[in-house]
C-alpha positions as CSV (number, residue, x, y, z in Angstrom):
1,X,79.0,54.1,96.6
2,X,75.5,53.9,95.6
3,X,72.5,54.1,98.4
4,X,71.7,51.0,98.3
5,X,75.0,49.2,97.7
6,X,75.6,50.9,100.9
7,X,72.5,49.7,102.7
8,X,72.7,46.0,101.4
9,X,76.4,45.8,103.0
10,X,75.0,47.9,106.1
11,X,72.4,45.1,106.5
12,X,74.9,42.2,105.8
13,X,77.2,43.5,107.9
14,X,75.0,43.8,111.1
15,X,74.3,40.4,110.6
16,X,77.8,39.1,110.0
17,X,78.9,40.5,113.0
18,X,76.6,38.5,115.0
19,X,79.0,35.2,115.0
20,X,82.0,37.5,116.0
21,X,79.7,39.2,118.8
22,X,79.1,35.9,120.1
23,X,82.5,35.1,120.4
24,X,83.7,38.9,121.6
25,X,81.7,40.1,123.8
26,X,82.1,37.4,126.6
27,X,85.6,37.5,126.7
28,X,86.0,39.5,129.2
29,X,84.2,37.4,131.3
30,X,85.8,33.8,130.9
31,X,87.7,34.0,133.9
32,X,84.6,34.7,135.8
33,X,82.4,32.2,134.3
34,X,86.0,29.6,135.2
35,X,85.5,30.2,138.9
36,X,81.6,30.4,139.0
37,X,81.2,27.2,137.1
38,X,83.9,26.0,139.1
39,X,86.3,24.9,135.5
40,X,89.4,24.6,134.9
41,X,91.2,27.4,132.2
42,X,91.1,24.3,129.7
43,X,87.6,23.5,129.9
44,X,86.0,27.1,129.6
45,X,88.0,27.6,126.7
46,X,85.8,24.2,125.0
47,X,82.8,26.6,125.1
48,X,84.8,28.4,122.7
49,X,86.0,25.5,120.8
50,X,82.3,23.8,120.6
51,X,81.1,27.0,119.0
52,X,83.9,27.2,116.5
53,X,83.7,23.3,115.6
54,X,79.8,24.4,115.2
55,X,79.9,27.6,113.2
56,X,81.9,26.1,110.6
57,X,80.4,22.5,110.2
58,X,77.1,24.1,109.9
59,X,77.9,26.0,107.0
60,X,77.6,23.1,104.8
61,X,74.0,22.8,105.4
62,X,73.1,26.1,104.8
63,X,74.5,27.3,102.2
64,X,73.9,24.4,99.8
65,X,70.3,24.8,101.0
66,X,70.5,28.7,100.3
67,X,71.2,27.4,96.6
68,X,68.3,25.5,96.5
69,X,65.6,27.4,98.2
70,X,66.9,31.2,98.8
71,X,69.3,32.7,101.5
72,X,66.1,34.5,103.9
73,X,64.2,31.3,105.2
74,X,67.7,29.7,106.4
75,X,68.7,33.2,107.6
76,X,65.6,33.2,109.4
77,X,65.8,29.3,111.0
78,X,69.2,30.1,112.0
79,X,69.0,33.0,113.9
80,X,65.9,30.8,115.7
81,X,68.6,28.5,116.3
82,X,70.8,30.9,117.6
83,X,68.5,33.0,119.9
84,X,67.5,29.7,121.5
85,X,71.7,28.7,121.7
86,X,72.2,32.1,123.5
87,X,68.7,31.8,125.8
88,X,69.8,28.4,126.8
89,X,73.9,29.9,127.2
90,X,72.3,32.0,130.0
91,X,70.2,29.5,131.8
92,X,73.2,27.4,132.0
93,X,73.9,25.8,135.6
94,X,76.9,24.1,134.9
95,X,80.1,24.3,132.1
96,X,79.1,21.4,130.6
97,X,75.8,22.5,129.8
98,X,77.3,26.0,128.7
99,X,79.4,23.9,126.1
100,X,76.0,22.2,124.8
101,X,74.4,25.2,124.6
102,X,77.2,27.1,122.8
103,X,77.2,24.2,120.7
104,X,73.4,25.3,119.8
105,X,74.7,28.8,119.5
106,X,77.0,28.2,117.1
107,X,74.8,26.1,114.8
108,X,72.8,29.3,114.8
109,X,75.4,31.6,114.0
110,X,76.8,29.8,111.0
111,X,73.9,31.2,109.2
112,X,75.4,34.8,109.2
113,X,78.7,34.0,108.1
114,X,77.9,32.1,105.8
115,X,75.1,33.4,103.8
116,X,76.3,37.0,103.4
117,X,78.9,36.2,101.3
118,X,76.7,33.8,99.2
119,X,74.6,37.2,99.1
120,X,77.6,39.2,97.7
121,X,78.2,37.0,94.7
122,X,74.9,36.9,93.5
123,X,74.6,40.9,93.5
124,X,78.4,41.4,92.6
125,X,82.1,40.2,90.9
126,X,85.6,41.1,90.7
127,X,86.1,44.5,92.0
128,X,82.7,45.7,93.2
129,X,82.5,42.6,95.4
130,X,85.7,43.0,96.9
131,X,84.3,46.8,97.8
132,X,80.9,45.3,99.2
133,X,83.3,42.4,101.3
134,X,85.2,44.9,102.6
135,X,81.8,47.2,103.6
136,X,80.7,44.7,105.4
137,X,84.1,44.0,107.1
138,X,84.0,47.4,108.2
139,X,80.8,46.8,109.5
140,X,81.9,43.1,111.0
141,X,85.3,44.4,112.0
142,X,83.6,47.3,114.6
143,X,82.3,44.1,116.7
144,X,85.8,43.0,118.1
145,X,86.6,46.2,119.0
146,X,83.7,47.3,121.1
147,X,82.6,43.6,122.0
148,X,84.6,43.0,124.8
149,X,84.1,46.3,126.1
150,X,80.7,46.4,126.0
151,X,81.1,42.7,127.6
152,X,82.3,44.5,130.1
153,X,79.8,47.0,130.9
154,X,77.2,44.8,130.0
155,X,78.7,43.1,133.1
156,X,78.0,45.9,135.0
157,X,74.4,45.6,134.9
158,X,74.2,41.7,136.1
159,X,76.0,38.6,135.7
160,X,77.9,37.3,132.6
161,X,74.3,35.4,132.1
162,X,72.8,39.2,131.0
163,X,75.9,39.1,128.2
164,X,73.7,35.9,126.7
165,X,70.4,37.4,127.2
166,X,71.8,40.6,125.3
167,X,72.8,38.4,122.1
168,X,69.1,36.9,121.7
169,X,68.0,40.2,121.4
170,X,71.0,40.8,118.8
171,X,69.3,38.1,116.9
172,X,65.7,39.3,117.3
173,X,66.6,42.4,115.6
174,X,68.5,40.5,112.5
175,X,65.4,38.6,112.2
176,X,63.4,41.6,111.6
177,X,66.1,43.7,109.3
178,X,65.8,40.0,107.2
179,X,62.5,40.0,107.1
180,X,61.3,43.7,106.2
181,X,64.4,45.2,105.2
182,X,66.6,43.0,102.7
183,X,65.2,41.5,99.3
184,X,66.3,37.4,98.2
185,X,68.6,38.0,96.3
186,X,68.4,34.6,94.6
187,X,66.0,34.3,91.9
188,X,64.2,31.0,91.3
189,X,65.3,30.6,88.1
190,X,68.9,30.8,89.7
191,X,68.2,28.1,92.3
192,X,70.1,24.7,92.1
193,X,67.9,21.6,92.9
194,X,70.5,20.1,95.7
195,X,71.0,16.5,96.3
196,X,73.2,14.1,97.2
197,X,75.2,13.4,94.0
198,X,74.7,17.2,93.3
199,X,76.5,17.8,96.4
200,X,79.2,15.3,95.9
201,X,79.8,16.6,92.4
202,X,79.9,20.3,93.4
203,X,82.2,19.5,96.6
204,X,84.8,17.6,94.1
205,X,84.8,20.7,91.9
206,X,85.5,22.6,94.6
207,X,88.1,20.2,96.5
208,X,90.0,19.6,93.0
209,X,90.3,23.6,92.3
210,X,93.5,24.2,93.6
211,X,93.1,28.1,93.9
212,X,89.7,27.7,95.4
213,X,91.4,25.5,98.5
214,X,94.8,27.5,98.7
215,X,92.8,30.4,99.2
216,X,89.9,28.9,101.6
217,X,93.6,27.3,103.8
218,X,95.3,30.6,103.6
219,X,92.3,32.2,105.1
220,X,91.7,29.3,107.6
221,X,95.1,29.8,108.5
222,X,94.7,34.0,109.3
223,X,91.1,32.9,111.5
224,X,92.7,30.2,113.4
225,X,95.4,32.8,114.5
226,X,92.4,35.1,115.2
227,X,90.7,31.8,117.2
228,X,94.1,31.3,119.1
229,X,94.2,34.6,120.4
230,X,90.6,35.0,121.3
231,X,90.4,32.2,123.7
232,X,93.7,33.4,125.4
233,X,94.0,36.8,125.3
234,X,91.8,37.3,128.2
235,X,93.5,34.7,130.4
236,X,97.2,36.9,128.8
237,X,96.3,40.3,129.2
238,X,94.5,40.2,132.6
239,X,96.3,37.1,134.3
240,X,99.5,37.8,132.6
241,X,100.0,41.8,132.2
242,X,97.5,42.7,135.1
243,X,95.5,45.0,133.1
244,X,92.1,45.7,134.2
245,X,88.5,44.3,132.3
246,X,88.4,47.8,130.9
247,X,92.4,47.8,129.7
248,X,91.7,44.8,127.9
249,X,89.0,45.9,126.3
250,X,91.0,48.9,125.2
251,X,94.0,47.1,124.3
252,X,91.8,44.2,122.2
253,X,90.4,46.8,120.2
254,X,93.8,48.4,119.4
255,X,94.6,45.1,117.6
256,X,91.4,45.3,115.7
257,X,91.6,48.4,114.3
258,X,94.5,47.2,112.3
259,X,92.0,44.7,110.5
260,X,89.5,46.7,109.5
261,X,91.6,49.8,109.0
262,X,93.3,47.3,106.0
263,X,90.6,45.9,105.0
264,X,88.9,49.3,103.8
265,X,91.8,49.4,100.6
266,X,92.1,46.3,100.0
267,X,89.5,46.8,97.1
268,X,91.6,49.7,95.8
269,X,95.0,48.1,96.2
270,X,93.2,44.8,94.2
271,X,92.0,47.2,91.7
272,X,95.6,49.1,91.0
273,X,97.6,45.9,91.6
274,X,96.0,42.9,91.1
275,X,94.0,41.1,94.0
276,X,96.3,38.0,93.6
277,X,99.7,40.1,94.4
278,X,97.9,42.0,97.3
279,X,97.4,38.6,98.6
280,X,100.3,37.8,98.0
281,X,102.6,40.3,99.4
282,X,99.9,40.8,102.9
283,X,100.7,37.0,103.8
284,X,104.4,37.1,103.4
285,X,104.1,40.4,105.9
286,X,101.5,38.6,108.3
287,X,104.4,35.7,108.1
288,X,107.1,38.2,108.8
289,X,105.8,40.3,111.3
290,X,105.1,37.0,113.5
291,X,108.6,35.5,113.5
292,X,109.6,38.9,114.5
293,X,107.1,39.4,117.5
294,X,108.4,35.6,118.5
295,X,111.9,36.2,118.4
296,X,111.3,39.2,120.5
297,X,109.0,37.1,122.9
298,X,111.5,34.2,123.4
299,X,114.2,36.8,123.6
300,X,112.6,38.2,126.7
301,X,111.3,41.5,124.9
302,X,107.6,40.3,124.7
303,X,106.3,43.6,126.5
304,X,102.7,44.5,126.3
305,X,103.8,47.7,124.1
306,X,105.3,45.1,122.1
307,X,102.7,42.9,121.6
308,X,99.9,44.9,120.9
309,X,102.1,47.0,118.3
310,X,103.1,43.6,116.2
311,X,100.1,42.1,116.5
312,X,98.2,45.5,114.8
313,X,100.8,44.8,112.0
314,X,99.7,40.7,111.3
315,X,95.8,42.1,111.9
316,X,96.5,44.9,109.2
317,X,98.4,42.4,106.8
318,X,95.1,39.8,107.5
319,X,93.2,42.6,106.8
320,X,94.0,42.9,103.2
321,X,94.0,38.7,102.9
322,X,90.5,37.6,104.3
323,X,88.3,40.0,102.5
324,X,90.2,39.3,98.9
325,X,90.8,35.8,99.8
326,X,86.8,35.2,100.2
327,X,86.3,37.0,97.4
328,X,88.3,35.7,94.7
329,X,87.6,32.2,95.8
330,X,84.2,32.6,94.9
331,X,85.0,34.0,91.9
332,X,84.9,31.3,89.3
333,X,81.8,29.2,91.4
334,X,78.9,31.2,91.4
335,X,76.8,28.8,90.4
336,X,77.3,27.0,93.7
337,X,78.3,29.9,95.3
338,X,76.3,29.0,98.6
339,X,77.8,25.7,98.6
340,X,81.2,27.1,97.8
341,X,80.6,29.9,101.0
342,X,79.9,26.9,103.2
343,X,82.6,24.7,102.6
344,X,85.0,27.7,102.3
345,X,83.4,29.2,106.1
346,X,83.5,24.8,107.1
347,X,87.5,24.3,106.2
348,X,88.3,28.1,108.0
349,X,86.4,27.8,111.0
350,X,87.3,24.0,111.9
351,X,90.7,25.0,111.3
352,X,90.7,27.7,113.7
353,X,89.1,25.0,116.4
354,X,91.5,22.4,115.9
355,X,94.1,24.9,116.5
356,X,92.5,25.5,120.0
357,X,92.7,22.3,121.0
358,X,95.8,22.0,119.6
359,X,97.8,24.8,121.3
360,X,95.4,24.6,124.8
361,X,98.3,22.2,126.3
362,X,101.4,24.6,126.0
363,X,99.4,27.6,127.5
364,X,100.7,28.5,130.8
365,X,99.2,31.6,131.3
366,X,102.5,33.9,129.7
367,X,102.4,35.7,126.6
368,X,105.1,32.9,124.8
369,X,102.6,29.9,123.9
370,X,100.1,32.7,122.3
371,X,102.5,34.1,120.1
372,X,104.2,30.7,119.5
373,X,100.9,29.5,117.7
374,X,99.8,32.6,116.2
375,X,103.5,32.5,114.5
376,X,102.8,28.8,113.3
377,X,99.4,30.2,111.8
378,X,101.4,33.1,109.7
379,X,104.3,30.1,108.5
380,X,101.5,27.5,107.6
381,X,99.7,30.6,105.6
382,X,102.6,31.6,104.3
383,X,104.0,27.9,103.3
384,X,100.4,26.9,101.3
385,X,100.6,30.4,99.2
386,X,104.0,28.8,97.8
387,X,103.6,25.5,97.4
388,X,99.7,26.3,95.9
389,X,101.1,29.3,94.2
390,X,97.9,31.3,95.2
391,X,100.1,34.5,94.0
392,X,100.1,33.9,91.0
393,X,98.8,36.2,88.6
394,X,95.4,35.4,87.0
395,X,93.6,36.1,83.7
396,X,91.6,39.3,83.8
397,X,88.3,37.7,82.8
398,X,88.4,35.4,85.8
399,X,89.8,38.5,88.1
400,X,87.9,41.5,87.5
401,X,90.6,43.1,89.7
């Protein structure tokens, strides 16, 4: 990989994984802001949801706006947006004001999720920016492994408030690798003059390409299994298994490895076999491994050696999905690639929230209700590649793989 094919994805990565940080790294302490905000399980799990519902609604502003005027000044606003979100997340006095201001937060973060892969397709296609997706996965991917750890420790040092605090500083140093260390990357002669019937027009094109929205669902399906188990798994492991802040930490970042382990070939395997078949074959064994890990659950097996092994298999079989799946549905729209990215990021991350609220009222603190809704993630994935026959083998000049 060239220097600075490897810088660029450095860069994008650090900033991608500013969203997931958000999310991460205060895991650990959700049961402690529950008892010092006096809330209930439910309603500390909304400053979850508000962020989610956020991050992905936001997207649609910036990215068509990235079309129209560049990706670094919206960068830049949003990470503003976000510092003061995390800022006002640590001056919080009550839960209800934490929900507002991770509803600030989350405006913010949508900024880094979506933009970077607006950035990709305007320096890349096909094959090379699968290979730059999954850099900056790699890069993205390290944050849910260490976050709640370094939640943890973090911890250490002062309240969960300090975890907050830490984040706007996160942000301060995005804002400067924007500014000094990353060109635009969209040319003025590239830029599309947005507007309302522009919009409209470009959000049909997108809406009516059927391998554009079975990819964006089957995606959305993969986060909001990843969603579903990040506002639980805190409440599971500790509550549930009895491990320690520390053995969470340990055993959440077990499961991650899986991701981003599979997500470093999933450029090769799209290469050699077609990225389309890769897809294909990952979501039938995210789908598989599920059912599996359920049956076991509701058969009385659902150990915590258990878990964490089958849940490494759906994260390594998501791991070859997202990054393609991004990818290729960007593929034949990069002339609204920003708008694309944003209502791709919109439709994944409001899934992922709805499923919260969704599954919140059969969580009982047990391991059974997690699983349960994770499985229905990898069936509804599974079901939209079918009926949308996302598989299906495509032309070679609109799949460089």
């Amino acid at each position: 990989m060239a220097p600075s094919m490897f810088r660029s994805a450095l860069i994008l990565g650090l900033m991608g994984a500013i969203g997931p940080f958000a999310i991460d790294i205060y895991l650990p302490a959700l049961p402690q802001i529950s008892s010092d905000l006096n809330a209930s399980v439910t309603t500390t799990q909304l400053t979850l949801t508000a962020f989610f519902f956020t991050f992905g609604i936001s997207q649609m502003v910036y990215g068509p706006l990235s079309d129209q005027i560049g990706r670094k000044l919206p960068l830049l606003v949003g990470l503003v947006i976000f510092i003061a979100g995390s800022i006002a997340s640590a001056l919080a006095p009550t839960i209800e004001l934490l929900i507002a201001a991770r509803f600030l937060q989350g405006i913010g973060a949508a900024v880094v999720m979506v933009l970077p892969r607006a950035i990709i397709r305007d320096m890349f296609t096909g094959y090379q920016a699968t290979k730059m997706m999954a850099m900056v996965m790699l890069v993205i991917s390290v944050s849910p492994m260490f976050a709640p750890l370094a939640g943890t420790l973090l911890m250490g040092l002062g309240s969960w408030r300090f975890l907050f605090y830490f984040l706007a500083g996160a942000a301060v140093l995005a804002m400067a690798l924007v500014q000094f260390a990353f060109p635009e990357t969209l040319k003025p002669e590239q830029r599309v003059k947005m507007n309302g019937k522009s919009l409209l027009r470009g959000t049909r094109t997108l809406v009516r390409d059927p391998f554009f929205m079975g990819l964006t669902l089957i995606g959305g399906c993969g986060m909001a299994s990843f969603f579903v188990f990040i506002a639980n798994a805190s409440f599971v492991y500790t509550g549930y298994f009895g491990l320690t802040m520390v053995e969470f930490s340990i055993a959440f970042a077990v499961n991650a490895i899986g991701f981003f382990g599979s997500s470093q070939v999933a450029a090769y395997l799209g290469y050699k076999y077609g990225m389309t078949r890769i897809i294909s074959l990952a979501v039938t064994g995210f789908a598989l491994v599920e059912i599996c890990l359920l049956a076991l659950t509701l058969a009385g097996f659902g150990t915590l050696p258990v878990l964490v092994i089958f849940l490494f298999m759906g994260n390594a079989c998501l791991g070859l999905v997202i990054p393609s799946a991004m990818v290729l549905a960007l593929e034949d729209h990069g002339e609204i690639a920003g708008l694309a990215s944003s209502l791709g990021g919109t439709i994944q991350m409001v899934t992922g929230g709805l499923m919260i609220v969704a599954a919140s009222p059969f969580f009982d603190g047990t391991a059974a209700p997690l699983v349960g809704a994770i499985a229905v993630c990898a069936i509804a994935a599974f079901v939209l590649l079918k009926v949308l026959n996302v598989g299906r083998p495509r032309l070679p000049a609109t799949e460089a793989a």
